[in-house]
C-alpha positions as CSV (number, residue, x, y, z in Angstrom):
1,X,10.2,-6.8,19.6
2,X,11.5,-4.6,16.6
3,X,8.8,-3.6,14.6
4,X,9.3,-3.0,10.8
5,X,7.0,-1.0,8.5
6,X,7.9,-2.5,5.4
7,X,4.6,-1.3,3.5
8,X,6.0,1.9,4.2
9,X,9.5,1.2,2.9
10,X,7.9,-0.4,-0.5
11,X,5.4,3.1,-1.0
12,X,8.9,5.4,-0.7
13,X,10.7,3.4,-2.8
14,X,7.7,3.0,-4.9
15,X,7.5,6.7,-5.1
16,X,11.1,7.4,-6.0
17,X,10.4,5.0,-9.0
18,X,8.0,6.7,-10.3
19,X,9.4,10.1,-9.8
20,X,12.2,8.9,-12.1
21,X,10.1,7.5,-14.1
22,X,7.8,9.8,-14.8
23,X,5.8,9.6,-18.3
24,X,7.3,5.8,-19.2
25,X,4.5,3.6,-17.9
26,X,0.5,4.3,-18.6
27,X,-1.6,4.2,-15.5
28,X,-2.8,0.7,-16.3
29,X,1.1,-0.9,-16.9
30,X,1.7,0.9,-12.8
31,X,-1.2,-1.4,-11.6
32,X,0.1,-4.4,-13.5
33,X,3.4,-3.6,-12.5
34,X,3.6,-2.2,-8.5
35,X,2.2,-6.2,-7.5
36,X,5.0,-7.7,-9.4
37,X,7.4,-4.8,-7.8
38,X,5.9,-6.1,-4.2
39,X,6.6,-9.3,-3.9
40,X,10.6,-8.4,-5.3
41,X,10.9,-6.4,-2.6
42,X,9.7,-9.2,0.0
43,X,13.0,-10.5,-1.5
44,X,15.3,-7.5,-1.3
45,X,17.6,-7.2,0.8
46,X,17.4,-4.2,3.8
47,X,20.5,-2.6,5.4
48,X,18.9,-1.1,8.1
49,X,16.8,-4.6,8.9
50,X,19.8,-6.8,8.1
51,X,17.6,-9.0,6.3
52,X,14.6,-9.0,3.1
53,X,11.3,-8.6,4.3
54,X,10.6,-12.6,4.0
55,X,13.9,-13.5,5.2
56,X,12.8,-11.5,8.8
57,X,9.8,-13.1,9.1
58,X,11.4,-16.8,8.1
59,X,13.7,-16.0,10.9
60,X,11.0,-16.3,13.5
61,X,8.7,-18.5,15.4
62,X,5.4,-19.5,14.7
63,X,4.4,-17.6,18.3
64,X,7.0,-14.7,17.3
65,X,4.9,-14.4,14.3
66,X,1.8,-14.6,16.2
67,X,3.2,-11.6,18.7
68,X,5.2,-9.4,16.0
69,X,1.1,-9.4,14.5
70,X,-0.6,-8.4,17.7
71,X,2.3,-5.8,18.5
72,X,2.0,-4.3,14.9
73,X,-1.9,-3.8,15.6
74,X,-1.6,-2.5,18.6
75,X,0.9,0.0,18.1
76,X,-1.1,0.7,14.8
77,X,2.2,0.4,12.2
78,X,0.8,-1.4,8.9
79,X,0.6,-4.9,9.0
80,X,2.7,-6.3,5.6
81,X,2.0,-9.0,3.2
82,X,5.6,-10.5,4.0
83,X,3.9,-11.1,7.5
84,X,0.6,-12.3,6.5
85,X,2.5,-15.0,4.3
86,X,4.7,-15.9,6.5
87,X,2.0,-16.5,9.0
88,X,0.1,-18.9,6.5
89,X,2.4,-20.8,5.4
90,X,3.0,-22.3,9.3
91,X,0.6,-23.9,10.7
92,X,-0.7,-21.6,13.3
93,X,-4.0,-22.2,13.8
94,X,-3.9,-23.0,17.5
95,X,-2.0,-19.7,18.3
96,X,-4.6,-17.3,16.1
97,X,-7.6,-19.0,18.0
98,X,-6.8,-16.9,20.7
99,X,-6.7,-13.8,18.7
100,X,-10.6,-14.4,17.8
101,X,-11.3,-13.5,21.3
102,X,-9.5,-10.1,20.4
103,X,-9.8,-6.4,19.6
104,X,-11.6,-5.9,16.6
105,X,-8.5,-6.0,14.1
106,X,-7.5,-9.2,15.8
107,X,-10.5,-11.0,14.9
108,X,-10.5,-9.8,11.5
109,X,-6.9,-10.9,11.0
110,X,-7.4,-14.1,12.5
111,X,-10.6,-14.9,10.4
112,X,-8.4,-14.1,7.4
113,X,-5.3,-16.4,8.2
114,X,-7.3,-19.2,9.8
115,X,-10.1,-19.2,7.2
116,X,-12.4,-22.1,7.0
117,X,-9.7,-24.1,9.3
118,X,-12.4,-27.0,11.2
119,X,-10.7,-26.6,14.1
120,X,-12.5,-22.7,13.7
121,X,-15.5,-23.6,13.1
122,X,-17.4,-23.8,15.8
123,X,-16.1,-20.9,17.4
124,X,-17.2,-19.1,14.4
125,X,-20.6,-20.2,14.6
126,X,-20.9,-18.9,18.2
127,X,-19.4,-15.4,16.9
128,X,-22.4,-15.1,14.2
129,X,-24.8,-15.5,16.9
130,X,-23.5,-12.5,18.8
131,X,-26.2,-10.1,18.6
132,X,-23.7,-7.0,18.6
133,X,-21.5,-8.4,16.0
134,X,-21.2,-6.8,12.2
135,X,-23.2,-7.8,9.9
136,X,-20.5,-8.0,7.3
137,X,-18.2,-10.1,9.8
138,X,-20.4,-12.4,10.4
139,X,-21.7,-12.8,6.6
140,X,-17.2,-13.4,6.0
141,X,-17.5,-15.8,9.1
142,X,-20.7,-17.8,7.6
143,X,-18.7,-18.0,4.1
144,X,-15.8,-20.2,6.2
145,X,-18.2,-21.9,7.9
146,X,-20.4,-23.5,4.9
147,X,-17.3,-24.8,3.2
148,X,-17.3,-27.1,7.2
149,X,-21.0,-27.1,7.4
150,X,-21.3,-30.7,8.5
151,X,-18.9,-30.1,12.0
152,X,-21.4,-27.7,13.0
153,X,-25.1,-28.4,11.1
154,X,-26.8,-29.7,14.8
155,X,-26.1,-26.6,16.2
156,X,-27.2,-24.4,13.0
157,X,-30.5,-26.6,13.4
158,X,-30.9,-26.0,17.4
159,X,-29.9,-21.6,16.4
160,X,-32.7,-22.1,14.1
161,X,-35.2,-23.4,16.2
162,X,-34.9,-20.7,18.4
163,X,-34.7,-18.3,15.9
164,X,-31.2,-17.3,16.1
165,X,-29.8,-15.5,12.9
166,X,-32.1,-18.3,11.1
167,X,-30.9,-16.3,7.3
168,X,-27.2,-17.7,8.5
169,X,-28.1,-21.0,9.9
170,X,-30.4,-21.7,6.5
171,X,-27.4,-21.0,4.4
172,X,-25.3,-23.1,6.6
173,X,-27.4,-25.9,6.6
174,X,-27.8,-25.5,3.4
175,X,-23.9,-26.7,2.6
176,X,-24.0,-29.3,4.5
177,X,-23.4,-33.1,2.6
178,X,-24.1,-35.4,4.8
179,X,-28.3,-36.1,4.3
180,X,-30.6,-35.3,7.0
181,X,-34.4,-35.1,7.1
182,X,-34.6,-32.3,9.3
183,X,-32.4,-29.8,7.4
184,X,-34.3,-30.9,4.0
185,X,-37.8,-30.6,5.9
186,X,-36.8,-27.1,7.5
187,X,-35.3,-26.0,3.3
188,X,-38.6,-27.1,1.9
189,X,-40.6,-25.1,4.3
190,X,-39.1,-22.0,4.1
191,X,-39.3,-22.4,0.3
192,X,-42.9,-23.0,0.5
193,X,-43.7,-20.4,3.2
194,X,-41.5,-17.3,2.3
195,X,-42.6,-16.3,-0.8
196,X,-40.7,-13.2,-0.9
197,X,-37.5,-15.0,-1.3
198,X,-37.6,-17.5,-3.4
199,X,-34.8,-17.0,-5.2
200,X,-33.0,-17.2,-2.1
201,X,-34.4,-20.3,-0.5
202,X,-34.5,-22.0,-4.2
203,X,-30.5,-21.5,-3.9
204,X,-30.5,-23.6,-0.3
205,X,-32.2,-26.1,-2.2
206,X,-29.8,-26.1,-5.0
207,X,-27.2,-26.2,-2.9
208,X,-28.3,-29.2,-0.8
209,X,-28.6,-31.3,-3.7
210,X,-31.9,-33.8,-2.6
211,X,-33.6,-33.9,-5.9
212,X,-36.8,-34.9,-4.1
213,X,-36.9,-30.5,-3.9
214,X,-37.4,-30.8,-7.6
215,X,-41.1,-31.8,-7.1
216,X,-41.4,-28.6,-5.6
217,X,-39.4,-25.9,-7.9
218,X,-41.4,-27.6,-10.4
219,X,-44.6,-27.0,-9.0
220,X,-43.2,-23.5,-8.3
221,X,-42.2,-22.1,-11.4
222,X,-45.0,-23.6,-13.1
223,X,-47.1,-21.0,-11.3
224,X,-48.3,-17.7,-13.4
225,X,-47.5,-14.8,-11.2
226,X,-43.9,-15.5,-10.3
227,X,-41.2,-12.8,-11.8
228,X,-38.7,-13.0,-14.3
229,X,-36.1,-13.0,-11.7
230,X,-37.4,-16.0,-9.6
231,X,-37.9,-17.7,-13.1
232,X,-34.2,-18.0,-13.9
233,X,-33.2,-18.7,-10.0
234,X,-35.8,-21.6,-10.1
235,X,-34.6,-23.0,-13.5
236,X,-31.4,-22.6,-12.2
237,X,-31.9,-24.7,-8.9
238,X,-33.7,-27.1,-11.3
239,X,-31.3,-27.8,-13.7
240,X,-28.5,-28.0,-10.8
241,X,-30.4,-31.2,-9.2
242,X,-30.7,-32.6,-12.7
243,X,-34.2,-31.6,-13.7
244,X,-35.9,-29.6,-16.5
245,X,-38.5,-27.4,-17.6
246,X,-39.0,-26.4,-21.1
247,X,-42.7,-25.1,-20.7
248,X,-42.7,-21.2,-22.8
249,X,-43.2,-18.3,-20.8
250,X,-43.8,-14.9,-21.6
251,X,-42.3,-12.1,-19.4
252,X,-42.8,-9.3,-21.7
253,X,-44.3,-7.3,-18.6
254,X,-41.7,-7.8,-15.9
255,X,-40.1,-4.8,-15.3
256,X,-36.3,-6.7,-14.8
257,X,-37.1,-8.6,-18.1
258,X,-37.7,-4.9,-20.2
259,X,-34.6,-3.8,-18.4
260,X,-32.8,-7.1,-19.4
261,X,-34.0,-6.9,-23.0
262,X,-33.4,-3.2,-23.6
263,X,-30.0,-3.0,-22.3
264,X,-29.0,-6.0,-23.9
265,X,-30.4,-4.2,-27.5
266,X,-28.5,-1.6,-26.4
267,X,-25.2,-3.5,-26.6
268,X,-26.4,-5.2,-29.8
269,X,-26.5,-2.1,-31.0
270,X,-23.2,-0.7,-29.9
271,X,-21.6,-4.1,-30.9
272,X,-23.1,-3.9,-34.6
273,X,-21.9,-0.2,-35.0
274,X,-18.3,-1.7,-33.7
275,X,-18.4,-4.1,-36.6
């Protein structure tokens, strides 16, 4: 298969333009510009290729594409936009499932063209729970699977009974629409028993949406020695389940709340001076 680097055709031709150009643009009308100068050159045409970037890529199969993306990662030549779009706009799912069985740069492509796809899901849930995997990958593979919580929530619950990546599985669970009393049982418990994170487990709550939580931020944020910053995520998680709290309280010794208020005179400042 005939490999193109196209990225690398754009940056000379980018270069040359600027070279000409030299002293005609500001750095900040380049970065507004070089994006718009991208995607005309996905359009232009290329002797030596025969065709525009797009129009090679149109040309081909949906497992061409699939094989021209594993034989530009492997022979390490930079993998284009042109091909990326032309890979999304087909739908390819079942030929990038392989691919998240891959190399390294395999799986990260196909997490980014298959993205929260359901027929993904639950092959991405088995990837977070490998105990070798990134920590970043599987925090980008956890973001695809909340938005498909519900094809996967058993087997979040069964991960957290055993205590597999339990931070992942709450989160997922968390997303999940369709009501169950063991995910809201397991969300108010961690709330109640992980007082170090409440702002993240108020969130879970938020997100699930049973207002009967709101008995329990109440009771929460009603208490005297929480901080400013689990204050405003409570409130927040209250208010999003269609509560409220109007109850003063003074913060004037949290460290965050000084460190809010002083920066924001600080602005007030700068902002009155401006004027």
């Amino acid at each position: 298969m005939k490999l193109y680097d196209f990225d690398g055709m754009f940056d000379k031709k980018l270069g040359d333009y600027i070279a000409k150009s030299a002293g005609k643009y500001t750095e900040a009308e380049w970065e507004d510009a070089i994006p718009k100068l991208y995607k005309q050159f996905g359009d232009t045409y290329i002797k030596s290729v025969g065709n525009t970037p797009n129009g090679f890529y149109a040309a081909m199969s949906d497992a061409e594409l699939i094989s021209a993306l594993k034989t530009h990662l492997k022979q390490d030549v930079p993998v284009s936009e042109f091909l990326c779009g032309a890979i999304e706009s087909r739908n390819a799912v079942e030929l990038l499932l392989p691919l998240l069985d891959g190399s390294t740069d395999e799986r990260e492509y196909a997490v980014n063209l298959i993205g929260a796809d359901e027929r993904a899901v639950k092959k991405y849930m088995a990837m977070i729970t490998d105990p070798n995997a990134d920590e970043d990958f599987k925090s980008r593979l956890a973001d695809n699977v909340k938005q498909k919580a519900d094809f996967v929530v058993e087997e979040a619950v069964e991960n957290y009974d055993k205590g597999v990546e339990k931070e992942f599985m709450l989160e997922i669970m968390s997303r999940s629409i369709v009501p169950s009393e063991k995910v809201f049982t397991i969300l108010i418990n961690e709330f109640r028993s992980d007082p170090e994170n409440i702002p993240m487990h108020a969130s879970y709550l938020a997100a699930y949406g049973d207002t009967r939580a709101l008995e329990y931020l109440l009771d929460k944020i009603d208490e005297e020695g929480i901080s400013f910053i689990e204050y405003k995520e409570l409130l927040l998680a209250i208010e999003s389940l269609g509560g409220c709290y109007d109850k003063k309280r003074d913060f004037s010794s949290d460290p965050y709340y000084k460190l809010l208020t002083e920066n924001s005179a600080s602005v007030a400042d700068i902002l009155g001076k401006i004027e």
